[in-house]
C-alpha positions in Angstrom: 0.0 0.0 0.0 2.8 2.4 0.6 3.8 2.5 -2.9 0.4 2.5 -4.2 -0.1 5.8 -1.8 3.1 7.3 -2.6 2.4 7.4 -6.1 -0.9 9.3 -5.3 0.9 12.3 -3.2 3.7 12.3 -5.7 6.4 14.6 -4.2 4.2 15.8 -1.2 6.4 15.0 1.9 3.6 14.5 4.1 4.9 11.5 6.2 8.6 12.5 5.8 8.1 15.9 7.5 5.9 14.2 10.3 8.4 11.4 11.1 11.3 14.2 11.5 9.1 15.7 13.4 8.0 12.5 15.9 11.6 11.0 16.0 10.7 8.3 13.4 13.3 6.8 11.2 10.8 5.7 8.1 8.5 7.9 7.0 6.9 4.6 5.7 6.8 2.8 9.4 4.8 5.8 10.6 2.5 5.1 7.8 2.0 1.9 8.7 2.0 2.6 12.5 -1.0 5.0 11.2 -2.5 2.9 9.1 -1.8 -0.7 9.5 -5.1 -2.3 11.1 -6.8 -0.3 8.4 -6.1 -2.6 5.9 -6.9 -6.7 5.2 -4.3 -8.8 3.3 -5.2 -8.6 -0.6 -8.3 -6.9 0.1 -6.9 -2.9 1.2 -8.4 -0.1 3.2 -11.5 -1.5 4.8 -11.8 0.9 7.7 -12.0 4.0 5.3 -12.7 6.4 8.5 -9.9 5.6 10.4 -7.6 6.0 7.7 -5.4 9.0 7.5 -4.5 10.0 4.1 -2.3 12.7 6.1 -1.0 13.4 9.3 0.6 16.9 10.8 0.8 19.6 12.9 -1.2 22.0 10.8 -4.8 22.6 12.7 -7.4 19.9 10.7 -10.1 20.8 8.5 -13.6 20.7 10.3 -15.9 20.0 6.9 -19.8 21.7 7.8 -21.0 20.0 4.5 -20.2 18.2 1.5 -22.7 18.0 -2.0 -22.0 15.4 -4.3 -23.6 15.9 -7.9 -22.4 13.3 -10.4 -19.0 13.3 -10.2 -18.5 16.7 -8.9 -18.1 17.3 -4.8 -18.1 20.6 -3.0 -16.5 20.5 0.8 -17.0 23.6 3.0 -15.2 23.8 6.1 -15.2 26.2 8.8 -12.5 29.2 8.6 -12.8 31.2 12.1 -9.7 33.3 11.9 -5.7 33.1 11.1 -4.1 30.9 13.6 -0.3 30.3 14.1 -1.5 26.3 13.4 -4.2 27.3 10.5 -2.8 30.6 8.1 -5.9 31.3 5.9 -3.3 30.6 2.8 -2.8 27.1 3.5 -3.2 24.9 0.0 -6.4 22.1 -0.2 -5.8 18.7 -0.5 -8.5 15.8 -1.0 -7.3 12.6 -1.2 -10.5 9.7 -2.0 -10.9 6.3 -2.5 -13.3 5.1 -4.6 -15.5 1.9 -2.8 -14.8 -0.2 -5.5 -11.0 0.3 -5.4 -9.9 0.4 -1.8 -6.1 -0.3 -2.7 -6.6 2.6 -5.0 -5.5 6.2 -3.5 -5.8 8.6 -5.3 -5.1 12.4 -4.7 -6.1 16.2 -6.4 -4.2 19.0 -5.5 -6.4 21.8 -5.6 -4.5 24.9 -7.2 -6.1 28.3 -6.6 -7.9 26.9 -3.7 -6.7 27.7 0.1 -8.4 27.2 3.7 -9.6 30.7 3.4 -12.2 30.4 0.7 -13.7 27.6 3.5 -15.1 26.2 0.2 -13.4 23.8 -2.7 -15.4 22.1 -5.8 -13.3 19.0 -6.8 -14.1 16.8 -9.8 -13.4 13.6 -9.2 -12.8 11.4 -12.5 -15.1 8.9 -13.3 -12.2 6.5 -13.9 -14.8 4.0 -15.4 -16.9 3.4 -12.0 -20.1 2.9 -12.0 -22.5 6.1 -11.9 -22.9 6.6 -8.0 -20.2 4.6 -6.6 -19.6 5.7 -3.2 -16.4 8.7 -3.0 -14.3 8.2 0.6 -12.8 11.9 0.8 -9.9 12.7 3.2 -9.8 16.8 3.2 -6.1 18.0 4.3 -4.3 21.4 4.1 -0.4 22.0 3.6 1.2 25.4 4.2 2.8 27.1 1.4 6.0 25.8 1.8 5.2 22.0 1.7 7.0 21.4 5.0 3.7 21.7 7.4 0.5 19.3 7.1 -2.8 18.8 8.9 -4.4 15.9 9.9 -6.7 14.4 7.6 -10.4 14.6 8.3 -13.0 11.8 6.2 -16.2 12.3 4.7 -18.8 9.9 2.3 -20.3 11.0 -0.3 
């Protein structure tokens, strides 16, 4: 699965920066130590909630709603103020799953879009699913400088 998800965050140091952070050696070991009883042998994520797609020190996303329409999903979240763990320009991040391919990650980075705007329309491709397969969404933030995370939080749709 750690290759698999690697592939999907691409150069995003999300588990790096948190294991130099914790003391870890392996950025992949604190994956795993994350992760590990979310999975089943052959079979991968079945516990999508308790996944984490991202870890970090960045404050976490707290989602208000989420509209799915086709293949289209819009996330709000709430934005009180600027705070030295949440800066208002911190980039979006969804990482999702689809049902039918839960050794599958899969991430968009959402350009333009930052925890300020409290709002982000992704459109998830289709990827040949069927029309209404169930989405399992992980929204994160990053700071600016790709060396500062937040926690993943999980939604359905």
């Amino acid at each position: 699965m750690w290759r698999i998800y690697r592939r999907a965050i691409g150069d995003l140091p999300i588990w790096r920066v948190m294991a130099k952070e914790t003391g870890v050696n392996k950025s992949d070991s604190l994956f795993h130590s994350q992760n590990g009883g979310c999975f089943r042998p052959g079979m991968g994520v079945w516990a999508f909630p308790t996944f984490r797609f991202s870890v970090g020190t960045l404050d976490a996303p707290v989602i208000t709603s989420a509209v799915r329409e086709g293949w289209s999903v819009t996330l709000n979240w709430e934005n009180d103020i600027d705070r030295p763990k949440a800066g208002n320009s911190d980039r979006v991040y969804v990482g999702y799953f689809y049902d039918t391919q839960p050794r599958a990650p899969q991430m968009l980075s959402c350009f333009g879009a930052c925890r300020g705007d409290g709002t982000v329309t992704v459109d998830i491709p289709s990827a040949g699913q069927p029309d209404g397969t169930r989405l399992h969404l992980y929204l994160f933030f990053g700071n600016e400088m790709s060396n500062r995370f937040s926690p993943s939080v999980y939604i359905e749709v």
